[in-house]
C-alpha positions in Angstrom: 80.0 33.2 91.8 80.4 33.4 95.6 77.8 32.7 97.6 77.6 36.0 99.1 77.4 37.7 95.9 73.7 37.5 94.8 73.0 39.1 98.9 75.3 41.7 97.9 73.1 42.7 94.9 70.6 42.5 97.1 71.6 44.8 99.2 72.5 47.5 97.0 68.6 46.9 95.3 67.6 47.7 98.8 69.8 50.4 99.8 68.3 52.4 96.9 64.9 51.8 98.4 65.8 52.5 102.1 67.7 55.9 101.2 63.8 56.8 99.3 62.0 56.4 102.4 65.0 57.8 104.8 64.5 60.7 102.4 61.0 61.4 103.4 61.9 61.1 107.4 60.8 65.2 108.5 63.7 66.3 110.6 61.6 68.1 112.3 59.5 65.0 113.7 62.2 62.8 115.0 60.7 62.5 118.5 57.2 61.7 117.7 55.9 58.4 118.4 52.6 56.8 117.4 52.6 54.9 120.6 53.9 54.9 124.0 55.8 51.7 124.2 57.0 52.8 120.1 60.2 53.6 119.6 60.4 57.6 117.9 60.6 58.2 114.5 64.5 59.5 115.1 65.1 56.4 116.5 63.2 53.6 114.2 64.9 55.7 111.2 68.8 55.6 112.9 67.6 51.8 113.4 66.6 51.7 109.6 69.8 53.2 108.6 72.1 51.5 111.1 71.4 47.8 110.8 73.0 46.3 107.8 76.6 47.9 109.1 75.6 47.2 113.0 74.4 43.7 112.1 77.7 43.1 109.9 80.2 44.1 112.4 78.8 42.1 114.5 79.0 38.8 112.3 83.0 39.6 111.9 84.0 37.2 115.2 82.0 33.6 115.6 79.9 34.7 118.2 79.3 38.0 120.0 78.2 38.9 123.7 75.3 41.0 123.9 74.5 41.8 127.9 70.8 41.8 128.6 70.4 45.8 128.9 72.3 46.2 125.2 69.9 43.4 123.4 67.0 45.6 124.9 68.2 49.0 124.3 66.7 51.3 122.0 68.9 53.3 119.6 70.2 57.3 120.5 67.9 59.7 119.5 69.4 62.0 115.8 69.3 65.2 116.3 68.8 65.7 112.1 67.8 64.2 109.2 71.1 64.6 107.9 72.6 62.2 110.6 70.2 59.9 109.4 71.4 59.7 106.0 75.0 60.0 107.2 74.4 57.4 109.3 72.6 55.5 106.5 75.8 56.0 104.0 78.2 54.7 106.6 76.5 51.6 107.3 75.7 50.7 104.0 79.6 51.0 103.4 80.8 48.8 106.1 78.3 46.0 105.5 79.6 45.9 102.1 83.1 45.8 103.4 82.5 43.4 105.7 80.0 41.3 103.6 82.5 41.6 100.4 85.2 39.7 102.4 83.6 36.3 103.6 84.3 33.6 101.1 82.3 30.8 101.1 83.5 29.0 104.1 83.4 32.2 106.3 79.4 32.0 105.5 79.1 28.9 106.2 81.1 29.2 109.6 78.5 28.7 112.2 77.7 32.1 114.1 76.2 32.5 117.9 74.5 35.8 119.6 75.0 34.9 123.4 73.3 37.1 126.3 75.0 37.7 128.9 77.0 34.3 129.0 74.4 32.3 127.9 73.7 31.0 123.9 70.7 32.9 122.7 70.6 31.6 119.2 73.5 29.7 116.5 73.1 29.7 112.8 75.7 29.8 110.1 76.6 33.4 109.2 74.9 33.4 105.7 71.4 32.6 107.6 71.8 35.5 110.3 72.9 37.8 107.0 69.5 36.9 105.4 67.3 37.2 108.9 69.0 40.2 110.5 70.9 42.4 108.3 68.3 42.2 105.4 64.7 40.7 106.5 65.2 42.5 110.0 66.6 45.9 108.2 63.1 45.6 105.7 60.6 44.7 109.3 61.8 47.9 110.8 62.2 49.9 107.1 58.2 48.7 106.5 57.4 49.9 110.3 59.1 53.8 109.3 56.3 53.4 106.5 53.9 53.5 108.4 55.3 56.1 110.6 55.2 58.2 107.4 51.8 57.0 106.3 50.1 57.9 110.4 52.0 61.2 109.8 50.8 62.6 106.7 54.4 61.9 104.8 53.9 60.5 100.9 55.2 57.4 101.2 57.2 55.7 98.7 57.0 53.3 96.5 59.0 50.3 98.0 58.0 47.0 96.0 55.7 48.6 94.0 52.7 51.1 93.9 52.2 53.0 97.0 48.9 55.1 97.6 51.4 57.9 96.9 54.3 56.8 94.4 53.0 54.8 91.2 56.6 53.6 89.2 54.7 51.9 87.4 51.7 53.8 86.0 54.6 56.0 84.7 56.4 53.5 83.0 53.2 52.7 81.2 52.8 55.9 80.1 55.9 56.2 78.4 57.8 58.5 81.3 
């Protein structure tokens, strides 16, 4: 077994999950934002469904240039739910492309973000997979369940019960 393999499971596991809560995302919502200085709900859910691919491409060179303005930016507003789960579907694919090709070597091959010119952080590839493409994708996919939760949306169930989705209370009784 490569050592890539098990974060490829992984991240079909929580593909699944992510496409249930994309799923509840009301296209007719996508601007609303529970704060000011929040991104909108169009845009955390394009995040959501953007950063495994994004985050991948990204890991395909040994370092990559980000300029100030582009590590700040926030991401284009969807104009539909549908381009969220597009969006979603594509990303998932390339990550898995992308991911599916590094041997162990390549994962181990030490990786830097720089901004503009300058080192922000190194790590080897396998460590920026685990922090950014999944624990980053699952910050911002537990911040859009809240989003759903502050407007009114079920939300859920993600690693078990939610106050609205109960897997397991059905399992028990024999569903």
């Amino acid at each position: 077994m490569r050592i890539i393999d098990p974060v490829l499971m992984e991240l079909d596991q929580e593909a699944a999950t992510t496409r249930r809560v994309l799923e509840r995302v009301p296209g007719d919502r996508l601007t609303w934002k529970p704060h000011e200085k929040s991104m909108s709900l169009g845009q955390l859910a394009l995040h959501v469904a953007t950063t495994p691919g994004d985050v991948a491409g990204m890991l395909v060179p040994d370092e990559f240039e980000m300029t100030p303005a582009e590590f700040t930016s926030v991401p284009p507003e969807p104009t539909s739910s549908a381009d969220i789960m597009k969006a979603h579907d594509e990303s998932l694919a390339k990550a898995k492309e992308i991911l599916s090709g590094l041997d162990d070597a390549a994962v181990m091959t030490i990786w830097s973000l720089k901004v503009g010119g300058a080192v922000a952080f190194s790590a080897p590839k396998i460590g920026i997979i685990r922090s950014i493409v999944l624990n980053h994708w699952y910050h911002h996919r537990g911040q859009l369940s809240v989003y759903l939760r502050l407007l009114g949306v079920p939300v859920p169930s993600i690693y078990g019960p939610s106050a609205d989705e109960n897997p397991l209370a059905l399992a028990s009784a024999g569903r």
